[in-house]
C-alpha positions, -999 to +999 in steps of 0.1 A: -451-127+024-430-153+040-416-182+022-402-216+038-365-214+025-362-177+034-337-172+060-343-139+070-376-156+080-361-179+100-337-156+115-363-134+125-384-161+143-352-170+166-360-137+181-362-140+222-400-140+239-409-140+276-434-166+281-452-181+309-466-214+310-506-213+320-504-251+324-479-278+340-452-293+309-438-322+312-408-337+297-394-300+289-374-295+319-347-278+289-366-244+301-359-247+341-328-267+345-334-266+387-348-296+391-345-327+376-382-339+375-377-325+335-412-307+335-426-270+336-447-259+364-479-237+357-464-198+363-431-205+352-414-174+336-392-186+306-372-166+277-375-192+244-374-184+205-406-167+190-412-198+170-413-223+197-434-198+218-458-195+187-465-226+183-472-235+226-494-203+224-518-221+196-519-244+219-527-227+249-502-241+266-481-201+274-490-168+271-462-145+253-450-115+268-447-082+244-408-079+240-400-044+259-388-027+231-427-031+217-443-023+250-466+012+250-447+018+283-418+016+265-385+045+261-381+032+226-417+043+215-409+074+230-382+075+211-392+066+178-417+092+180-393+118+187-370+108+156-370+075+145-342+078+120-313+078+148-328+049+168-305+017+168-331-005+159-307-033+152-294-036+187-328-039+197-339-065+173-322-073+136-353-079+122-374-053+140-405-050+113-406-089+105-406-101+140-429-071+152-457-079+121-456-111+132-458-108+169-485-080+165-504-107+144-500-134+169-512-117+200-535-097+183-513-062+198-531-034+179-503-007+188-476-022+176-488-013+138-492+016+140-453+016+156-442+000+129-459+019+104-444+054+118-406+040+123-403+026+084-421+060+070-396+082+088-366+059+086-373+045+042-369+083+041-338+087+057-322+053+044-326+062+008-314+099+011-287+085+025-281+058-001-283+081-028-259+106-014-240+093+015-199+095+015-181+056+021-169+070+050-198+080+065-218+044+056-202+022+082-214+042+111-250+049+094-256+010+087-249-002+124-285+015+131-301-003+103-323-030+104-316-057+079-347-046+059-341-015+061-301-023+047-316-042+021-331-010+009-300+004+013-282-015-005-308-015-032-304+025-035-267+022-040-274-003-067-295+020-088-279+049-079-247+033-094-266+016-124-281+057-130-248+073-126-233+045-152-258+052-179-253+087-176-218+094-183-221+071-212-240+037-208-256+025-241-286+053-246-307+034-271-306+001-280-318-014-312-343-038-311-341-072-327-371-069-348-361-035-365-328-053-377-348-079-396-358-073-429-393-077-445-404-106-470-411-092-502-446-091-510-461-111-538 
């Protein structure tokens, strides 16, 4: 669920799209900087951020390319099905599930769930093996193919693993609770 303030959200709609416009623009000669009539011709190829291209695709106004890295004609599907866990997803796109749920939603892509869904199941895997047993000098060059969901996870399985290993070689083993300190009224 996304919320307003969350700013992996919003980091994750910057993301890059192809788009082409299906209809002339005018006053947003920003996108082609060749002329200085400031407007958009219909046909125009243009790269903008996904949330910008979201909101001119409600409107009919562009149709949104599938980033390559999402494409079914793509090396990186290829390659997650081959071994997901040692594909720099990062260099691809930070925010690889977020942006691709929401992409996938948008255009109505049917393939790229099912993507999605077989990169986290082998990679969650992978990620918390690794976060419960990985050395500190082998965690810098693991991390750089994370995802930041996926080092979110990570970082939440060194967490417990360090709150488990703290409890175990002598953390407080029972506590007492309040009410069993108490002692009863008398009854008349």
């Amino acid at each position: 669920m996304t919320s307003y303030y969350d700013i992996d959200d919003i980091l994750a709609e910057e993301e890059m799209v192809s788009a082409v416009f299906l209809q002339t623009a005018n006053e947003v000669g920003i996108f082609d900087c060749a002329d200085d009539t400031n407007k958009v011709e219909a046909g125009t190829h243009v790269e903008m951020p996904f949330w910008l291209a979201q909101e001119l695709y409600v409107r009919q106004a562009v149709s949104i390319k599938v980033p390559p890295y999402f494409d079914t004609k793509a090396k990186t599907r290829n390659e997650i099905g081959a071994d997901a866990a040692h594909v720099d997803l990062r260099s691809l796109c930070p925010y690889f599930y977020d942006f691709g749920c929401k992409i996938a939603r948008l255009i109505g892509e049917k393939t790229i769930g099912p993507l999605l869904l077989v990169a986290f199941r082998t990679r969650y895997r992978e990620v918390l093996i690794k976060a419960h047993t990985a050395a500190s000098i082998v965690v810098p060059k693991h991390l750089s193919l994370l995802t930041k969901e996926e080092t979110k996870l990570y970082e939440a399985g060194q967490s417990s693993t360090a709150a488990f290993k703290k409890w175990r070689m002598g953390g407080p083993r029972l506590q007492i609770a309040s009410v069993l300190g108490r002692k009863r009224k008398p009854v008349e």
